[in-house]
C-alpha positions in Angstrom: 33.7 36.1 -43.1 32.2 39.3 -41.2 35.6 40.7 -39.2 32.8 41.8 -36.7 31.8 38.3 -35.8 34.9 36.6 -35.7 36.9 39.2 -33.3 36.5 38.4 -30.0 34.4 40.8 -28.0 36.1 43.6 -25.7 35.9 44.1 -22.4 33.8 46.9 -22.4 31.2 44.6 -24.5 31.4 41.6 -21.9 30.6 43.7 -19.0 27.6 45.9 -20.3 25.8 42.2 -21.4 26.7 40.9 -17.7 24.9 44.0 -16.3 22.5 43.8 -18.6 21.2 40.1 -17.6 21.8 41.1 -13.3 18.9 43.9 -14.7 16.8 41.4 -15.7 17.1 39.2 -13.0 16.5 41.9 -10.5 13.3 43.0 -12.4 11.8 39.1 -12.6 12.4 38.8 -9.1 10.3 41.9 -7.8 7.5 40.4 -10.4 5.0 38.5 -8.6 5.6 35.1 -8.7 2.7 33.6 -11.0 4.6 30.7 -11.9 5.5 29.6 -8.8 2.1 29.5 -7.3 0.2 26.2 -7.2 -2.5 25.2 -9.4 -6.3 25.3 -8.6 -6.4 21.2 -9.1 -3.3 21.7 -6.1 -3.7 21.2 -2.4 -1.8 23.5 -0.6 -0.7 23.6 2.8 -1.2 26.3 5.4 -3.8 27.4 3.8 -8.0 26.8 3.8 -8.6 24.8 0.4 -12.3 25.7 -0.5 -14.0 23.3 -2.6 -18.0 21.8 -3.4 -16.2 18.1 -4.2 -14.5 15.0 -2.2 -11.1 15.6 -2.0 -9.9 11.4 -2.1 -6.4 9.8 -1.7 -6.0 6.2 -2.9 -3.3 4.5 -2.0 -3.1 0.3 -3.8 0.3 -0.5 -2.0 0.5 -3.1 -0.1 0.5 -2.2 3.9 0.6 1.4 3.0 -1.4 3.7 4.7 -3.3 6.0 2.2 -3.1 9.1 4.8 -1.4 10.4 7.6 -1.9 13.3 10.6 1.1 14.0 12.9 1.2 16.7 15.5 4.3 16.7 16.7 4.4 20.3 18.4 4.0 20.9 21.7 1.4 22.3 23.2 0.0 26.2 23.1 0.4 28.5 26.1 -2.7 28.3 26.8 -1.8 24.3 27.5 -3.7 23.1 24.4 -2.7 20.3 22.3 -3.1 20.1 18.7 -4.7 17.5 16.9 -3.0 14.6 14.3 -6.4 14.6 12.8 -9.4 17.1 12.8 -12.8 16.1 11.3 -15.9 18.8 11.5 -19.4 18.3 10.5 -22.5 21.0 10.3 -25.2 18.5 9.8 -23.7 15.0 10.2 -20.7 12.7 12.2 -17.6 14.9 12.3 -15.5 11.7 11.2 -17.0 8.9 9.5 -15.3 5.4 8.9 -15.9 2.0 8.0 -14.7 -1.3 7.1 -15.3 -3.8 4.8 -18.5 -2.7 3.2 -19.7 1.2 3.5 -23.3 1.4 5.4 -26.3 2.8 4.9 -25.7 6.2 6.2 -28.2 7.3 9.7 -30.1 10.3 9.1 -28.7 13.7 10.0 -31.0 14.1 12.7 -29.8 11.4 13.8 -25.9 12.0 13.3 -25.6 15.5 14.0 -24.3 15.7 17.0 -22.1 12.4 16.8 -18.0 13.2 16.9 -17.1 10.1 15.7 -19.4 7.2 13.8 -17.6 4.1 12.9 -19.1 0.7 10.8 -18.2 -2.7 10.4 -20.3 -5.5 9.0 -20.0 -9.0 11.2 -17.4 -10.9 10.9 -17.3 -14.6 10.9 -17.3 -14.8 14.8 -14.0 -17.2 14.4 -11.1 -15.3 13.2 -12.8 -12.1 12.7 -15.1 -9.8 14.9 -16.6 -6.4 13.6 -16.2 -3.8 15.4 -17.1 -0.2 14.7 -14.8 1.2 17.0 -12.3 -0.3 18.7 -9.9 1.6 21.3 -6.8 -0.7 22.7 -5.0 1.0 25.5 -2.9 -0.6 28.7 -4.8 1.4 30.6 -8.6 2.4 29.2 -9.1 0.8 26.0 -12.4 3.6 25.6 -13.2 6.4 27.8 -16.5 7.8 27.7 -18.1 11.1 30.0 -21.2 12.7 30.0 -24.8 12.2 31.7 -24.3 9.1 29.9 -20.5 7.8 30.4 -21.3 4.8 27.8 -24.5 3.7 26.3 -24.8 0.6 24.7 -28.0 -0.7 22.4 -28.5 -4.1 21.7 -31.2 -3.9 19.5 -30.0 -5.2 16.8 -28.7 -8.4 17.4 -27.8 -11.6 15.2 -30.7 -14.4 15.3 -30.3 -17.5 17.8 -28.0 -15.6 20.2 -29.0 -14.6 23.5 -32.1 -12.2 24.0 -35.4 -11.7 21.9 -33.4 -11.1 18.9 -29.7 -11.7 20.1 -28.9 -8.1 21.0 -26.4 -7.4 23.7 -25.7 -3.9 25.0 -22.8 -4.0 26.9 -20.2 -7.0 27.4 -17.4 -7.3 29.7 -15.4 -10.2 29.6 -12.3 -10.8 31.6 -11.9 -14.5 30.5 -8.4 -16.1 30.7 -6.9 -13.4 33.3 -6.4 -14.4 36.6 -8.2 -12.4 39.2 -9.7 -10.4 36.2 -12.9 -8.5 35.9 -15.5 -7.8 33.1 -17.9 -5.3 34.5 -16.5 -2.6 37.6 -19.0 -0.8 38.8 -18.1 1.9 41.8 -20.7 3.6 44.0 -20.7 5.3 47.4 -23.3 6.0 50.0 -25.0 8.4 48.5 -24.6 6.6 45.1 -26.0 3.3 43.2 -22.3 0.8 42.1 -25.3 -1.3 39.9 -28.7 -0.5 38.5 -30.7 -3.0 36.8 -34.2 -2.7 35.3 -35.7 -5.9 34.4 -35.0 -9.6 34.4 -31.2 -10.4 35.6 -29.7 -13.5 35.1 -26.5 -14.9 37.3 -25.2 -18.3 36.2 -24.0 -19.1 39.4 -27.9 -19.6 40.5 -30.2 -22.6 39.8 -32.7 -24.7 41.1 -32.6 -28.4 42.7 -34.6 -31.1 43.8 -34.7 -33.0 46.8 -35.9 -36.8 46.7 -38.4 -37.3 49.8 -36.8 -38.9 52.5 -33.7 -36.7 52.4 -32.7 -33.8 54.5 -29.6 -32.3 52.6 -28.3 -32.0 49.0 -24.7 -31.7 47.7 -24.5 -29.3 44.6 -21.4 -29.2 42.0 -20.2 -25.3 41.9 -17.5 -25.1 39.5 -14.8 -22.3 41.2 -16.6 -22.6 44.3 -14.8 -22.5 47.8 -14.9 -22.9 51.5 -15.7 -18.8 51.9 -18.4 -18.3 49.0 -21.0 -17.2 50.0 -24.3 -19.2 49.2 -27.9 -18.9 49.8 -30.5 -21.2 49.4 -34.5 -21.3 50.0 -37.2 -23.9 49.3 -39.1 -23.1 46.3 -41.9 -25.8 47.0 -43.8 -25.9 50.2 -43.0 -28.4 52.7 -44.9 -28.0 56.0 -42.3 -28.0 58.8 -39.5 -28.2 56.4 -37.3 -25.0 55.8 -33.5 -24.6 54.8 -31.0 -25.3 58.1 -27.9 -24.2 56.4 -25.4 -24.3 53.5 -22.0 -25.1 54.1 -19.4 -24.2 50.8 -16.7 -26.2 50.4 -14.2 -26.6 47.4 -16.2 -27.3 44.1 -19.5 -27.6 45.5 -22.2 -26.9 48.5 -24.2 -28.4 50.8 -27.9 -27.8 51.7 -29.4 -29.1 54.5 -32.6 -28.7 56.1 -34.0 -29.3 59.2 -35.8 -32.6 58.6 -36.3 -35.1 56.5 -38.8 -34.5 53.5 -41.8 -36.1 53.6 -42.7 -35.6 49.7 -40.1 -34.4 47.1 -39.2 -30.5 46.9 -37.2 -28.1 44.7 -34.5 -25.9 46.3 -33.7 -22.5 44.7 -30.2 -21.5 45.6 -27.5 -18.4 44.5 -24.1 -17.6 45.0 -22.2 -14.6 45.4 -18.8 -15.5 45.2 
């Protein structure tokens, strides 16, 4: 056996190889680090990420969410928030999101100035409801300022609802909360609470005959009370004959005139309250 090989190594020899590796640890560490950098195919944070192709994350678990934004810093000095999610357009919707089924996309002329643009297809109008944006908030559910606060088009409507083609712009519905309100409209004096241009249509209205012979007419009025405030007006004409009064009363209201009729007549009457 080589006598070389099999002594052990001298001091001398175990310090110049222990130098020798700090030497090249030294020189790998002022090397740029090329292997440490991320991959083109990489997304990499803190940085712009430049590319001419969707960027997609697919996530198949169940519940999961496939993305998440969360700004938890405060804000700037200049007292500006940041955002958990930014979306940007040049041409179309700055964010665009659906449900269900993707839709045919509007024109950019016609989504180029649209922050947001959200789709659903109907739903079954039982369980489900489609909505293509829906805020939820104990206070405003969806905020909207401008020239035009909110706009709503019913143009589009479902066949055999209410309307020409069942459209409805705008619906407020306070159903099932007491002392609730759908629509709250404010005004002052030098400002209009409620515009309407068009037909309008109040439920708590209707028309009524009157048998000849008779000179008043009770009418059912569901929610009605002793203060609401009714009007009425004959709607036929009855020589002499005119509307005296109408008293409300709990679940209904009386019209009475100020004679008997002489032929039968029809009674148009509307409540406010």
């Amino acid at each position: 056996m080589d006598s070389e090989l099999a002594a052990p190594r001298s001091r001398r020899a175990l310090l110049t190889a222990a130098a020798a590796a700090g030497g090249a640890l030294v020189a790998s560490a002022a090397l740029p680090m090329v292997a440490l950098a991320h991959d083109t195919d990489d997304v990499a944070i803190a940085v712009d990420n430049p590319t001419t192709a969707t960027t997609s994350i697919t996530d198949s678990a169940a519940g999961s969410t496939a993305f998440g934004g969360h700004a938890t810093g405060a804000a700037d000095l200049a007292g500006i928030p940041g955002a958990g999610l930014e979306g940007t357009s040049a041409a179309g919707a700055g964010v665009f999101a659906w449900s269900i089924s993707a839709p045919t996309l509007l024109p950019a002329s016609v989504l180029s100035h649209t922050g947001i643009y959200g789709f659903s297809p109907a739903g079954d109008g039982f369980t489900t409801v489609g909505a293509g944006v829906w805020g939820d908030s104990e206070d405003t559910g969806v905020y909207g300022s401008g020239s035009f606060g909110v706009v709503g088009n019913g143009s589009v409507g479902v066949v055999g609802e209410t309307g020409a083609d069942g459209g409805i712009g705008v619906v407020g519905d306070a159903s099932g909360t007491a002392g609730g309100i759908g629509v709250l409209a404010f005004g002052d004096a030098g400002s209009t609470a409620l515009h309407a241009e068009g037909k309008v249509h109040f439920s708590r209205s209707g028309r009524v005959a009157m048998s000849a012979g008779k000179s008043s007419k009770a009418v059912t009025l569901a929610g009605g009370t002793g203060g609401s405030k009714v009007f009425a007006v004959l709607s036929t004409s009855e020589t002499g004959r005119y509307v005296r009064a109408v008293v409300p009363a709990t679940g209904k209201f009386t019209i009475y005139l100020n004679t008997t009729l002489a032929t039968a007549a029809v009674v148009s009457w509307f409540v406010l309250d």
